[in-house]
VEXDREN-2710 file (C-alpha; in Angstrom, 1 decimal):
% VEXDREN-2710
k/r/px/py/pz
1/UNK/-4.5/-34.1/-57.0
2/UNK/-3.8/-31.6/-54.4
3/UNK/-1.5/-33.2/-51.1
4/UNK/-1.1/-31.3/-47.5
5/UNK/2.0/-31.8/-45.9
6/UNK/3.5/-29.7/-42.6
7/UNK/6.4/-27.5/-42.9
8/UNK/8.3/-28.9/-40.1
9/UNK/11.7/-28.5/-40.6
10/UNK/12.7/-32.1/-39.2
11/UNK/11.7/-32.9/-42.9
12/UNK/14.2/-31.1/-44.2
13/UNK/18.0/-32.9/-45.4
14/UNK/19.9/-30.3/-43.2
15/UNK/18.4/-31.9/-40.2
16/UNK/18.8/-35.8/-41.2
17/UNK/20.6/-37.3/-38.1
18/UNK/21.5/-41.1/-37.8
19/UNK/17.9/-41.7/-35.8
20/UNK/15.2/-39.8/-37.6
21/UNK/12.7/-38.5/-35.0
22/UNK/9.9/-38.3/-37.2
23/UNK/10.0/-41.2/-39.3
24/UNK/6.7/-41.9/-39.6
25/UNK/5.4/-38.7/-40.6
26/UNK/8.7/-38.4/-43.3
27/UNK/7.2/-41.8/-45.0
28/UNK/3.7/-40.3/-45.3
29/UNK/5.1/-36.9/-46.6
30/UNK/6.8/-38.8/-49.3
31/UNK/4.2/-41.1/-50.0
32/UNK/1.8/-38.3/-50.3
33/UNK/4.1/-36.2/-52.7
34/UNK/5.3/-38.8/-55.0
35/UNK/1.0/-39.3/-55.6
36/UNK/1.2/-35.7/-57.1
37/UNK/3.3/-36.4/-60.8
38/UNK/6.3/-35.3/-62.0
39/UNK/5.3/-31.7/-62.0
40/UNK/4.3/-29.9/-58.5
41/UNK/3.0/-26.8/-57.4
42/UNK/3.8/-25.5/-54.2
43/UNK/1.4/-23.2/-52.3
44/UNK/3.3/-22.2/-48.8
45/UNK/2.6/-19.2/-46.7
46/UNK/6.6/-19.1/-45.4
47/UNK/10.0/-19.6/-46.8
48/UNK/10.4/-22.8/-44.6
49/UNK/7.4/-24.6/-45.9
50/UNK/8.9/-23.7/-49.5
51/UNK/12.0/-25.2/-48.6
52/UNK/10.0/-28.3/-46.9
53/UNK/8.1/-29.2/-50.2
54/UNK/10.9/-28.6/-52.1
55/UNK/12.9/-31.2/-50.4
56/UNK/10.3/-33.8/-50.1
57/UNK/9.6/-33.2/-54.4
58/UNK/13.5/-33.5/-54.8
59/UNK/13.3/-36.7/-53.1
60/UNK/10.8/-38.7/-54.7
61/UNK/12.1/-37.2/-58.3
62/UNK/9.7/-34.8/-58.9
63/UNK/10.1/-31.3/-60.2
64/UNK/8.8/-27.8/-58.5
65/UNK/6.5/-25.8/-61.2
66/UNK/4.9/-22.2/-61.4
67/UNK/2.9/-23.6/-64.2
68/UNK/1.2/-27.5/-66.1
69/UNK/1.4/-29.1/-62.8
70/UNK/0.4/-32.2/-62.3
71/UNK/-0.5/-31.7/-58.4
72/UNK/-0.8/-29.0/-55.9
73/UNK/1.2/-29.3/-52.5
74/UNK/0.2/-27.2/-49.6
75/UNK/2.7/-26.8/-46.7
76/UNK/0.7/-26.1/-43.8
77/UNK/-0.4/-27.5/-40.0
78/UNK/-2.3/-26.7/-37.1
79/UNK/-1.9/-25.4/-33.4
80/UNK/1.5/-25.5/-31.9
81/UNK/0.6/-25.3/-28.1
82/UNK/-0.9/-28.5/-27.7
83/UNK/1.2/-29.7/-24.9
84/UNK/3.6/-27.6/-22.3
85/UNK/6.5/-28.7/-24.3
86/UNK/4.9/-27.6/-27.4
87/UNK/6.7/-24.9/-29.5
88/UNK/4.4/-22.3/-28.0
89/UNK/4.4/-24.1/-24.7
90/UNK/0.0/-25.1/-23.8
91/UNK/-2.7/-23.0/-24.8
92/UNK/-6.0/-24.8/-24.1
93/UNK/-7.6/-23.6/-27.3
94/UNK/-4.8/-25.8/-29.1
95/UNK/-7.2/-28.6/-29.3
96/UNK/-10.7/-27.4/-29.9
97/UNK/-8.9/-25.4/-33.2
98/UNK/-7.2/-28.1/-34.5
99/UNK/-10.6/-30.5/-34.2
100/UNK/-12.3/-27.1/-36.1
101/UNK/-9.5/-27.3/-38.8
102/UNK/-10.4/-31.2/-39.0
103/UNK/-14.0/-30.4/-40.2
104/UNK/-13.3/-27.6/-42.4
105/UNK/-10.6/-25.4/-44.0
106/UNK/-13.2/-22.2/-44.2
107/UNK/-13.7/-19.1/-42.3
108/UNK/-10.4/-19.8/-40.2
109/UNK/-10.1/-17.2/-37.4
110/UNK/-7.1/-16.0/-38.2
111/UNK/-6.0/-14.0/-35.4
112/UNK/-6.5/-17.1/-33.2
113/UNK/-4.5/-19.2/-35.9
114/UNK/-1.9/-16.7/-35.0
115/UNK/-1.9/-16.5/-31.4
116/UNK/-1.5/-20.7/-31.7
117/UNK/1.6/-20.9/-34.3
118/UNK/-0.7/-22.3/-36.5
119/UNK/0.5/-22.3/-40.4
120/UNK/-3.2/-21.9/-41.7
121/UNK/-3.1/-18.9/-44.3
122/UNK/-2.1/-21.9/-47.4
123/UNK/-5.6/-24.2/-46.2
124/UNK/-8.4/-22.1/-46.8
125/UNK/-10.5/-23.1/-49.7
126/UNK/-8.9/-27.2/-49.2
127/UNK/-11.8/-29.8/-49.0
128/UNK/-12.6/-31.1/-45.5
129/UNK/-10.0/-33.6/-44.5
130/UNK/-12.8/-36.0/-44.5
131/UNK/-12.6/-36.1/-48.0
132/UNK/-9.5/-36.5/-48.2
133/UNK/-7.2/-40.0/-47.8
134/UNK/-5.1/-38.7/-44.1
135/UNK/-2.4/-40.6/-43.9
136/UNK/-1.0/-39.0/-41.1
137/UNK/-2.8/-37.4/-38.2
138/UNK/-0.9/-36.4/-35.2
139/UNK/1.0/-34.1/-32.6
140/UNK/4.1/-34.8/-32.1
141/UNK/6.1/-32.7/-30.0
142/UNK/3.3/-30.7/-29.5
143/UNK/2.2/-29.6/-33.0
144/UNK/-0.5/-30.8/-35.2
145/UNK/0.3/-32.4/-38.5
146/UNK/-1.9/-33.6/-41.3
147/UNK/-0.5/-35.4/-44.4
148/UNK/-3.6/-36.1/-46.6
149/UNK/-4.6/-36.3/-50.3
150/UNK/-7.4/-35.4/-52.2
151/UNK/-8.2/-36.7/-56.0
152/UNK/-9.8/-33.7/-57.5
153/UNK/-11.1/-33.5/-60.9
END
Protein backbone atom coordinates (compact mmCIF):
# COMPACT_ATOMS: atom_id res chain seq x y z
CA UNK A 1 0.00 0.00 0.00
CA UNK A 2 1.60 3.34 -0.74
CA UNK A 3 -0.29 6.60 1.33
CA UNK A 4 0.28 10.53 0.39
CA UNK A 5 0.24 12.73 3.07
CA UNK A 6 1.43 16.76 3.05
CA UNK A 7 4.32 17.80 5.03
CA UNK A 8 2.74 20.70 6.73
CA UNK A 9 4.25 21.23 9.79
CA UNK A 10 0.75 21.90 11.71
CA UNK A 11 1.00 18.00 11.84
CA UNK A 12 3.81 17.96 13.62
CA UNK A 13 3.66 17.44 17.98
CA UNK A 14 5.86 20.73 18.43
CA UNK A 15 2.93 22.67 17.07
CA UNK A 16 -0.13 20.92 18.97
CA UNK A 17 -1.97 23.88 20.61
CA UNK A 18 -5.23 23.52 22.78
CA UNK A 19 -7.44 24.20 19.33
CA UNK A 20 -5.89 22.18 16.50
CA UNK A 21 -6.41 24.22 13.27
CA UNK A 22 -6.21 21.41 11.02
CA UNK A 23 -8.09 18.74 12.54
CA UNK A 24 -9.64 17.34 9.82
CA UNK A 25 -6.78 16.92 7.66
CA UNK A 26 -4.70 15.43 11.06
CA UNK A 27 -7.57 12.56 11.23
CA UNK A 28 -7.12 11.68 7.56
CA UNK A 29 -3.19 11.69 7.86
CA UNK A 30 -3.60 9.21 10.64
CA UNK A 31 -6.17 7.28 9.18
CA UNK A 32 -4.20 6.97 6.04
CA UNK A 33 -0.91 5.96 7.83
CA UNK A 34 -2.10 3.46 10.28
CA UNK A 35 -3.56 1.61 6.67
CA UNK A 36 0.25 1.13 5.77
CA UNK A 37 1.38 -1.81 8.68
CA UNK A 38 3.68 -1.77 11.27
CA UNK A 39 6.62 -1.20 9.00
CA UNK A 40 6.79 2.26 6.83
CA UNK A 41 8.85 3.69 4.27
CA UNK A 42 9.15 7.21 4.03
CA UNK A 43 9.92 8.84 0.64
CA UNK A 44 10.23 12.83 1.37
CA UNK A 45 11.93 15.34 -0.78
CA UNK A 46 12.82 17.78 2.64
CA UNK A 47 13.81 17.28 6.21
CA UNK A 48 10.33 18.58 7.27
CA UNK A 49 8.26 16.09 5.44
CA UNK A 50 10.66 13.45 7.14
CA UNK A 51 9.92 14.80 10.35
CA UNK A 52 6.00 15.02 9.33
CA UNK A 53 5.72 11.14 8.54
CA UNK A 54 7.68 10.32 11.21
CA UNK A 55 5.42 11.82 13.61
CA UNK A 56 2.17 10.74 12.22
CA UNK A 57 3.97 6.71 12.14
CA UNK A 58 4.94 7.32 15.84
CA UNK A 59 1.42 8.06 16.54
CA UNK A 60 -0.54 5.36 15.27
CA UNK A 61 2.41 2.85 16.57
CA UNK A 62 4.05 2.15 13.59
CA UNK A 63 7.74 1.95 12.99
CA UNK A 64 9.99 4.04 10.16
CA UNK A 65 11.95 1.40 7.87
CA UNK A 66 14.82 1.60 5.17
CA UNK A 67 13.98 -1.82 4.34
CA UNK A 68 10.61 -5.02 4.52
CA UNK A 69 8.12 -2.42 4.66
CA UNK A 70 4.85 -3.01 4.81
CA UNK A 71 3.69 0.51 3.02
CA UNK A 72 5.28 3.43 1.38
CA UNK A 73 4.40 7.07 2.68
CA UNK A 74 5.09 9.95 0.42
CA UNK A 75 5.19 13.41 2.04
CA UNK A 76 4.27 15.76 -0.56
CA UNK A 77 1.40 18.60 -1.73
CA UNK A 78 0.66 20.97 -4.37
CA UNK A 79 0.74 24.84 -5.07
CA UNK A 80 1.12 27.15 -2.28
CA UNK A 81 -0.24 30.47 -3.86
CA UNK A 82 -3.69 29.63 -4.09
CA UNK A 83 -5.09 32.51 -2.31
CA UNK A 84 -3.36 36.07 -1.32
CA UNK A 85 -2.91 34.81 2.09
CA UNK A 86 -1.31 31.74 0.77
CA UNK A 87 2.33 30.96 1.87
CA UNK A 88 3.48 32.39 -1.46
CA UNK A 89 0.80 34.93 -1.42
CA UNK A 90 -1.70 34.26 -5.24
CA UNK A 91 -0.17 33.12 -8.28
CA UNK A 92 -3.03 32.42 -10.82
CA UNK A 93 -1.37 29.31 -12.05
CA UNK A 94 -1.89 27.89 -8.39
CA UNK A 95 -5.05 26.27 -9.50
CA UNK A 96 -4.78 24.97 -13.10
CA UNK A 97 -1.36 22.98 -11.59
CA UNK A 98 -2.86 21.59 -8.82
CA UNK A 99 -6.06 20.31 -11.10
CA UNK A 100 -2.94 18.91 -13.52
CA UNK A 101 -1.42 17.17 -10.41
CA UNK A 102 -5.03 15.76 -9.74
CA UNK A 103 -4.98 13.85 -13.15
CA UNK A 104 -1.52 12.70 -13.09
CA UNK A 105 1.78 12.56 -11.10
CA UNK A 106 3.95 12.44 -14.62
CA UNK A 107 5.98 14.75 -16.56
CA UNK A 108 5.56 17.53 -13.69
CA UNK A 109 7.04 20.81 -14.83
CA UNK A 110 9.29 21.25 -12.34
CA UNK A 111 10.40 24.68 -12.58
CA UNK A 112 6.81 25.75 -12.38
CA UNK A 113 6.34 23.30 -9.22
CA UNK A 114 9.08 25.52 -7.92
CA UNK A 115 8.08 28.87 -8.66
CA UNK A 116 4.51 27.70 -6.76
CA UNK A 117 6.05 26.07 -3.35
CA UNK A 118 4.88 23.02 -4.48
CA UNK A 119 6.50 19.75 -2.76
CA UNK A 120 6.26 17.65 -6.02
CA UNK A 121 9.88 16.03 -6.52
CA UNK A 122 8.41 12.68 -3.97
CA UNK A 123 4.93 12.23 -6.58
CA UNK A 124 6.25 11.33 -9.77
CA UNK A 125 5.76 7.88 -10.84
CA UNK A 126 2.32 7.75 -7.96
CA UNK A 127 -0.86 6.41 -9.71
CA UNK A 128 -3.39 9.11 -10.59
CA UNK A 129 -5.33 10.18 -7.56
CA UNK A 130 -8.25 8.78 -9.20
CA UNK A 131 -7.15 5.57 -8.31
CA UNK A 132 -6.54 6.16 -5.32
CA UNK A 133 -9.17 6.31 -2.04
CA UNK A 134 -8.58 10.70 -1.32
CA UNK A 135 -9.60 11.10 1.84
CA UNK A 136 -8.70 14.52 2.07
CA UNK A 137 -8.77 17.06 -0.71
CA UNK A 138 -8.30 20.65 0.07
CA UNK A 139 -6.55 24.14 0.51
CA UNK A 140 -6.41 25.34 3.56
CA UNK A 141 -4.66 28.43 4.24
CA UNK A 142 -3.83 28.54 0.83
CA UNK A 143 -2.05 25.29 0.11
CA UNK A 144 -3.14 22.13 -1.58
CA UNK A 145 -3.24 18.95 0.40
CA UNK A 146 -4.06 15.45 -0.73
CA UNK A 147 -4.28 12.54 1.78
CA UNK A 148 -4.97 9.44 -0.38
CA UNK A 149 -4.28 5.63 -0.57
CA UNK A 150 -3.64 3.31 -3.04
CA UNK A 151 -3.74 -0.69 -2.62
CA UNK A 152 -0.98 -1.81 -4.88
CA UNK A 153 -0.04 -5.26 -5.53
Amino acid sequence: MIALVPGVPALLPSYASLEDPVAGLRAACLGAVAALGPRVRVVASGPTGARVAQALAAAVGSEVVAEEETGVLVVGNGSAKRTERAPGHFDERAEAFDASLRESFDGIDAALADDLWADTACLAGLPPLAEAEVTYDDAPFGVQYWVATWDVA
